[in-house]
C-alpha positions as CSV (number, residue, x, y, z in Angstrom):
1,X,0.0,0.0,0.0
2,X,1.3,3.5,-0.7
3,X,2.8,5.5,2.0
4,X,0.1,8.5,1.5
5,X,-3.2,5.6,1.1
6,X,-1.8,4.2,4.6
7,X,-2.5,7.7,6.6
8,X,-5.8,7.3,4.4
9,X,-6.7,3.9,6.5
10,X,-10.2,4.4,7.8
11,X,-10.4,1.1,9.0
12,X,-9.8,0.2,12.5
13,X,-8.4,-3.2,12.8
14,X,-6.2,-2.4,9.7
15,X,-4.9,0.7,11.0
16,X,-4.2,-1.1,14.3
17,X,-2.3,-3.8,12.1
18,X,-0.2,-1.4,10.2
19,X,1.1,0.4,13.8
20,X,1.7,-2.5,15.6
21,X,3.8,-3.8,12.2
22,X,5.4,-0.3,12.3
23,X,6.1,-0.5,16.4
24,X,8.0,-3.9,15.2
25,X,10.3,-3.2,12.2
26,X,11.3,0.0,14.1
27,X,12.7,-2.9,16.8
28,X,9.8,-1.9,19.7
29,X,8.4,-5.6,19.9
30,X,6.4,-5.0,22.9
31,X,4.8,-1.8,22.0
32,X,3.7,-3.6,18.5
33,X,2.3,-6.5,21.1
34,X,0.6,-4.1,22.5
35,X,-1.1,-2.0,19.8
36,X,-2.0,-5.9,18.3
37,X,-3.8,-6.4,21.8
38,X,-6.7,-3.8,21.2
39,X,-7.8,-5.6,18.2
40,X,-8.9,-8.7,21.4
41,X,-11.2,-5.8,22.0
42,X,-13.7,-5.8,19.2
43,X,-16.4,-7.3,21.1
44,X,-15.8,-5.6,24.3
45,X,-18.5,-3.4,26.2
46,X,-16.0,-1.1,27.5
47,X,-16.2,2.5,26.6
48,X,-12.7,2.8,25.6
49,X,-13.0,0.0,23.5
50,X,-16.5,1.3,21.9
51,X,-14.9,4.5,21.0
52,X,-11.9,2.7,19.3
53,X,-14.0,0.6,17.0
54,X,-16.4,3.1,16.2
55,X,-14.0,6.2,15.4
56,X,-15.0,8.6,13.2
57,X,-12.1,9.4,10.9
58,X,-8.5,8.7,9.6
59,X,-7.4,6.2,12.5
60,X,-4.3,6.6,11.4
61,X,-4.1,10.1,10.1
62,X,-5.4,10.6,13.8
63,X,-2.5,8.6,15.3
64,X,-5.4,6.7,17.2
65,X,-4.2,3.8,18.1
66,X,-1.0,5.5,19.5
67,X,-2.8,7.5,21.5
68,X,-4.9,4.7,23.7
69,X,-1.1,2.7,23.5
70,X,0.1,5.8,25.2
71,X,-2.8,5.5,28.1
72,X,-1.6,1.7,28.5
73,X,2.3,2.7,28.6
74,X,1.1,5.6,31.4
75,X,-0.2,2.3,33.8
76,X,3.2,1.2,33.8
77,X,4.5,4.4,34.6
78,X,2.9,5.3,37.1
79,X,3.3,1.8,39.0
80,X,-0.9,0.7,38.4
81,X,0.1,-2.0,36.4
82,X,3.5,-3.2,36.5
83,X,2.7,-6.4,34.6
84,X,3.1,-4.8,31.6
85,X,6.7,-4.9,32.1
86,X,7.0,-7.7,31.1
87,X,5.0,-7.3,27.8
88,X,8.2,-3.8,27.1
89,X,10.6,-6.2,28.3
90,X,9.9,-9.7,26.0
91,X,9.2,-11.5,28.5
92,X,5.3,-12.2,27.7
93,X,6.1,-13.9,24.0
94,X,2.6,-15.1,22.9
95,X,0.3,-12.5,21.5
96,X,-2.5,-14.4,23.0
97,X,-1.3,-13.7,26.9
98,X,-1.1,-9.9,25.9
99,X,-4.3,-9.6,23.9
100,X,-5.8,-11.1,27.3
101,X,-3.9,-8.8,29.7
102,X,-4.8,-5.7,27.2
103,X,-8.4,-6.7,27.5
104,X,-8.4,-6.7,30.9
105,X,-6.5,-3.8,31.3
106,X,-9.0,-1.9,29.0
107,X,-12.6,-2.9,31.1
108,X,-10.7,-2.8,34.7
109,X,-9.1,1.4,33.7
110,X,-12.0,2.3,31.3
111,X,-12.3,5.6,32.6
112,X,-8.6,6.0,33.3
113,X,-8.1,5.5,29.9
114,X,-10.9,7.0,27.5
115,X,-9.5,10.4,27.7
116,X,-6.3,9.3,26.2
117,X,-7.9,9.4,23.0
118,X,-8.9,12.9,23.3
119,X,-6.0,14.1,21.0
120,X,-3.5,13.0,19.5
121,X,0.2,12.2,20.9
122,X,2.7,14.9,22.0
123,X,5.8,12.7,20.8
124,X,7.9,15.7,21.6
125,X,11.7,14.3,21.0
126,X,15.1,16.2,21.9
127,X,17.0,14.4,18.8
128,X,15.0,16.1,16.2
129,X,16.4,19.4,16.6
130,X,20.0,17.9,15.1
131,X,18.1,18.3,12.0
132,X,16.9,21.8,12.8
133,X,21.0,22.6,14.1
134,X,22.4,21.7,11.2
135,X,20.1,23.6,8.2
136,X,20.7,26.5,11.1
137,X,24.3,25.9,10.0
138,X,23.4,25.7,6.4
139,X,22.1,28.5,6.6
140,X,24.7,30.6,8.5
141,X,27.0,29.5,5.7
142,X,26.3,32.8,3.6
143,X,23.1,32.2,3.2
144,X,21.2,34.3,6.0
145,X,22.7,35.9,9.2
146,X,24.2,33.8,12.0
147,X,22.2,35.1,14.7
148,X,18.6,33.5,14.9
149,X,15.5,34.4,16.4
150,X,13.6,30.8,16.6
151,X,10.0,30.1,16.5
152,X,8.0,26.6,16.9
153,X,4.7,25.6,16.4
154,X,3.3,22.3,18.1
155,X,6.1,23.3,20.7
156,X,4.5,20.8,23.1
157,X,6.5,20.6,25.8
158,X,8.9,23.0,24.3
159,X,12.1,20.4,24.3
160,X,13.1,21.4,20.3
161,X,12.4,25.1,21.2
162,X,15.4,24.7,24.3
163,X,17.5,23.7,21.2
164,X,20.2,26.7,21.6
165,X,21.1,24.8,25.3
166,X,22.2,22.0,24.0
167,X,25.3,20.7,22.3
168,X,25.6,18.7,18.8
169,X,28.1,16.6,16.8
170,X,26.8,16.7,13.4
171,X,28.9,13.9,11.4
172,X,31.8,15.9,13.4
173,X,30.6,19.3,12.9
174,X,30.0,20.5,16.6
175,X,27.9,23.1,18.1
176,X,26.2,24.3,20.7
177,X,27.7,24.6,24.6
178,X,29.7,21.7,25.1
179,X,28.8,21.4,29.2
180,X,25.2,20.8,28.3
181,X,23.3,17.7,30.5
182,X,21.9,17.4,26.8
183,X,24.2,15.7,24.1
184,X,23.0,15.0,20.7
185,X,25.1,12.9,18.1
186,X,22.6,11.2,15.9
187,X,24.1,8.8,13.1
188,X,25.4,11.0,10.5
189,X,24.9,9.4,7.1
190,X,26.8,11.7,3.8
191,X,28.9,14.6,4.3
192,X,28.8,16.9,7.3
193,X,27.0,20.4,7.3
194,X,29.1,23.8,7.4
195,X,31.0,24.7,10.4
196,X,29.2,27.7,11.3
197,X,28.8,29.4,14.5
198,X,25.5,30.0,14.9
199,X,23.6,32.1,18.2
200,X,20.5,32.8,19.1
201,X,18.7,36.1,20.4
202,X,15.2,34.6,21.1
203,X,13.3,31.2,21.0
204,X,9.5,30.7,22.0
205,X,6.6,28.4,20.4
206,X,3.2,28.1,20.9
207,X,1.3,24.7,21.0
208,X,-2.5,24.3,21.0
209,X,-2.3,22.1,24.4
210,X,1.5,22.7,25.8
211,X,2.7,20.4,28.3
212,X,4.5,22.0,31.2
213,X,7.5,20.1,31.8
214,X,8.3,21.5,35.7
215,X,4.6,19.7,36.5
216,X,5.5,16.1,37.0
217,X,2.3,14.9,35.9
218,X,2.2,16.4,32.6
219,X,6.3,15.3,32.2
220,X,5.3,11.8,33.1
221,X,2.0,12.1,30.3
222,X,4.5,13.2,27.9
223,X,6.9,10.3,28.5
224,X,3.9,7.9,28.3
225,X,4.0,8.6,24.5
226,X,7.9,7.2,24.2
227,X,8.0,3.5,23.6
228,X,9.5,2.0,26.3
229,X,12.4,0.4,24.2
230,X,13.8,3.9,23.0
231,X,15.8,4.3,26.5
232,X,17.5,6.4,24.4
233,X,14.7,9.1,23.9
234,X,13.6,8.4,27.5
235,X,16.5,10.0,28.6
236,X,16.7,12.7,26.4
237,X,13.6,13.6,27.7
238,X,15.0,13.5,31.3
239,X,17.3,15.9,30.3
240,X,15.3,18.4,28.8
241,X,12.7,18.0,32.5
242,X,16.1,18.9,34.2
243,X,16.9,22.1,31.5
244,X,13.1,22.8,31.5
245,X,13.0,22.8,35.7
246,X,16.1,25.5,35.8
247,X,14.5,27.4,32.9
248,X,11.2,26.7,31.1
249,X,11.4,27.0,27.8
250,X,8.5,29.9,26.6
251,X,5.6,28.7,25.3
252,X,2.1,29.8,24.3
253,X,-1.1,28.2,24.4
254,X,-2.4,29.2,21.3
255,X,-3.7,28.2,18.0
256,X,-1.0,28.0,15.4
257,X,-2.3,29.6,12.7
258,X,-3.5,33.0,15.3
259,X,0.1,32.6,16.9
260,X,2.1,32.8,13.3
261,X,0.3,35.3,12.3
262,X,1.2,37.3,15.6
263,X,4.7,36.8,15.9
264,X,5.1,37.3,11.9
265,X,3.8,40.6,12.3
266,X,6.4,41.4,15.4
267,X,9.2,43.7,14.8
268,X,12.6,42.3,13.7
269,X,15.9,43.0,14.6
270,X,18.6,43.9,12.3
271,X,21.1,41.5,12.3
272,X,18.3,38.3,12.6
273,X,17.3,35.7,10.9
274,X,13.5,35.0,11.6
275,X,13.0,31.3,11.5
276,X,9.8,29.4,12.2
277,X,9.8,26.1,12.5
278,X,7.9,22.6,13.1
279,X,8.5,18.6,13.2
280,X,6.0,15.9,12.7
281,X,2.9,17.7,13.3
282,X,1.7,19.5,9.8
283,X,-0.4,16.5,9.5
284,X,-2.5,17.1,12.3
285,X,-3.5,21.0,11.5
286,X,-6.7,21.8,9.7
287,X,-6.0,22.2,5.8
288,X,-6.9,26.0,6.8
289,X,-4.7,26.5,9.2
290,X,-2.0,25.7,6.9
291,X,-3.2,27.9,4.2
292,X,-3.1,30.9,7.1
293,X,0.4,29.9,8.1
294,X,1.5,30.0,4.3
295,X,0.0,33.3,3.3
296,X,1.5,34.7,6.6
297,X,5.3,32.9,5.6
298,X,4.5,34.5,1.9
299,X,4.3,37.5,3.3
300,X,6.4,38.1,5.8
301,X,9.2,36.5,2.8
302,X,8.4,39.1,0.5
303,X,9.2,41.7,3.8
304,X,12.6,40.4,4.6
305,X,15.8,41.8,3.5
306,X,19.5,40.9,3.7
307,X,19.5,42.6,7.2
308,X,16.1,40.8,8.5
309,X,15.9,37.3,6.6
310,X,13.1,35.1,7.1
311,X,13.2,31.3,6.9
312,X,10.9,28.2,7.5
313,X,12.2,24.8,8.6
314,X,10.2,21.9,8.4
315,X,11.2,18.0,9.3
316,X,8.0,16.2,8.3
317,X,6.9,13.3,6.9
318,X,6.4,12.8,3.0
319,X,3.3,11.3,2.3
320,X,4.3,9.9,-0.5
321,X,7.3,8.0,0.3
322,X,6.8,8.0,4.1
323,X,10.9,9.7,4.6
324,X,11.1,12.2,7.2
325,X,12.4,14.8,5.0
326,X,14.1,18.6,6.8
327,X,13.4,20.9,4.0
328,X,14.1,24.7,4.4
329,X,12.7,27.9,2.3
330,X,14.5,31.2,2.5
331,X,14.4,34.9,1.5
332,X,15.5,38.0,0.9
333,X,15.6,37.9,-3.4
334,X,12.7,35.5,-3.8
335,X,12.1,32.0,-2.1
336,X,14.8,29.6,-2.5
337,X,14.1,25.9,-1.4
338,X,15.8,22.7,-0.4
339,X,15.6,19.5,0.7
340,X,18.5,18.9,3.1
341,X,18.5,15.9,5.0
342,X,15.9,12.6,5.3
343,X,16.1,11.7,9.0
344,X,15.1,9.3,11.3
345,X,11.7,10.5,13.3
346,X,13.0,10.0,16.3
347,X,16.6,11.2,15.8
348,X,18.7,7.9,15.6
349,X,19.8,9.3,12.6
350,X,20.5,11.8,9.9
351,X,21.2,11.7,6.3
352,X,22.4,14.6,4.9
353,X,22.2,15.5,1.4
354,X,22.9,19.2,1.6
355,X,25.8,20.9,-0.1
C-alpha cells in the first residue's frame, strides 16, 4: 500500500495492524504487542473499547491507536500495572497472553483510559532538533545571518524550542555549549554540514495544548507517549525536565495559525534571521490553518531583506514515500528551497544531502 493511502486507512483493525507492524520493524516488539492487543477488543463493552471501533475518521491520520497505546504505557509508569513490564521487556512472548492482559487492562481502567484518546500524541523528541542545528548551519553559511530568532509551532512541551542549550556533533561538525546535561550525536549518514557558528537572540513556540514540563504529571504524560524500548529518547527527555526545571522554555497556548500570524507581524531586529519552525505535526493542523500559516510565511518572505531574513524549517513526513524529509525555504531575493536531509523520526539518525 502506498505510504500517502496508509495515513488514508479508515479502517480500525487495519490501522491497528499497520502500527503494531510499524512499532516492530522499528525494533519496539512489545509496544507492537501491545497496539495488536486492542484488536482482542472488538467485542468488548468497555467504553474505551466502543470509542476505538467506532471512530469517526482517519485512524491513522489521527495517530489513534498511538494515542490509547500511550494510556496503557502511562499504567506502567505510574506503577498501576506493572505487569506490563514484562509485555516492554519480551518476557510475555505469545500475543495471546497480551491480547488477554490488554483486554483486561481496558474494562478494569475504562475511565482511566478513555481520555487518552482525546488528541493525538505529544511525541515531543530532543534528537530532532540535530536536524533543525544543522540547516541553522546551512544557513549561516552565507546564506542568512548567524544570529537566529527561533519560533516553533506544536512546541509541546517546548524540548526542540530549548534547542540553543544543548550541544551537537553533526557527522563531526559541533555546536552548541559543550557542558550541556543534553548531548545530541545522531548517526550522521553523507557529508557533514558547514562549520558555522551560529547564536541565538530569542526562542518561543506556541502549542495548542503545551505540556509544562516543571509539572511532574504532565512530564510523566508526555513520557507515556515514548516506547519503552527507546531508552535512548527516554533519557533525552530527562534531560530536557532537568533544563526545563532551571528554565522553562517559553511557550504559548495558542492556536498556530493565530500565533504565526502574531509573531510574523512582530518587529525584527537587524542583524536576525527569523526562523519558524515545526517537526511531525503538519499533518495534524486543519488544511486552513495551513493555508493561514503559508500566506502569513509568503508574506512576511516578501518583507525580509538581507538585514532581516526570514526562513521556514520543516522536518515532516512525505506522504508519499513515508521519509522524514528537513526541508528549508529562504528569503531575501525570492524563495529559494531545499531539501537537506531525510532523518530518522526519532533522531537515531541523519542523512544529509545538503551541499
Amino acid at each position: 500500500m502506498a505510504a500517502g493511502a496508509v495515513m488514508d486507512i479508515v479502517s480500525v483493525p487495519e490501522a491497528i495492524e499497520w502500527q503494531a507492524r510499524h512499532a516492530e520493524n522499528a525494533g519496539a516488539r512489545g509496544t507492537a504487542q501491545v497496539v495488536r492487543g486492542l484488536l482482542a477488543l472488538e467485542d468488548s463493552e468497555a467504553a474505551t473499547a466502543r470509542r476505538i471501533f467506532n471512530w469517526q475518521g482517519l485512524s491513522l491520520r489521527d495517530a489513534m491507536p498511538l494515542r490509547i497505546a500511550g494510556g496503557i504505557h502511562n499504567l506502567l509508569l505510574t506503577g498501576e500495572e506493572p505487569r506490563l513490564e514484562d509485555v516492554y521487556a519480551g518476557r510475555m512472548p505469545a500475543q495471546d497472553d497480551v491480547d488477554a492482559l490488554i483486554r483486561e487492562l481496558i474494562e478494569t481502567h475504562d475511565a482511566r483510559l478513555m481520555p487518552w484518546l482525546d488528541g493525538p500524541p505529544q511525541t515531543n523528541e530532543a534528537g530532532r532538533s540535530a536536524n533543525f542545528a544543522a540547516a541553522l548551519l546551512w544557513l549561516a553559511d552565507g546564506r542568512t545571518t548567524a544570529q537566529f530568532e527561533f519560533l516553533e509551532i506544536g512546541a509541546s512541551a517546548g524540548i526542540n524550542t530549548m534547542m540553543g542549550r544543548y550541544h551537537y556533533d553533526l557527522g563531526g561538525v559541533t555546536t552548541g555549549p559543550g557542558t550541556s546535561r543534553m548531548q545530541i550525536a545522531p548517526e550522521w549518514r553523507g557529508s557533514p554540514p558547514p562549520a558555522s557558528d551560529i547564536g541565538f537572540v530569542d526562542a518561543r513556540g506556541s502549542d495548542i495544548a503545551p505540556v509544562d514540563l516543571t509539572d511532574e504529571s504532565q512530564a510523566l504524560r508526555l513520557k507515556s507517549y515514548v516506547w519503552p524500548e527507546a531508552t535512548g529518547r527516554m533519557a533525552r527527555i530527562d534531560a530536557a525536565i532537568e533544563l526545563a526545571q532551571r528554565m522553562p522554555p517559553e511557550i504559548e497556548r495558542m492556536d498556530a495559525a493565530d500565533w504565526v500570524e502574531q509573531e510574523l507581524a512582530r518587529g525584527q531586529e537587524d542583524g536576525v534571521t527569523r526562523v519558524l519552525a515545526h517537526s511531525i505535526m503538519w499533518q495534524y493542523l486543519p488544511d486552513t490553518t495551513q493555508e493561514r500559516i503559508e500566506a502569513a510565511m509568503q508574506a512576511a518572505g516578501s518583507a525580509a531583506t538581507k538585514e532581516r531574513p526570514f526562513a521556514h524549517l520543516s522536518l515532516e513526513t512525505n506522504r508519499e514515500t513515508f521519509a522524514h524529509e528537513l526541508k528549508v525555504r529562504f528569503w531575501p531575493g525570492g524563495e529559494e528551497t531545499a531539501h537537506l536531509a531525510n532523518a530518522h523520526p526519532h533522531g537515531a539518525w541523519v542523512e544529509w544531502l545538503g551541499s
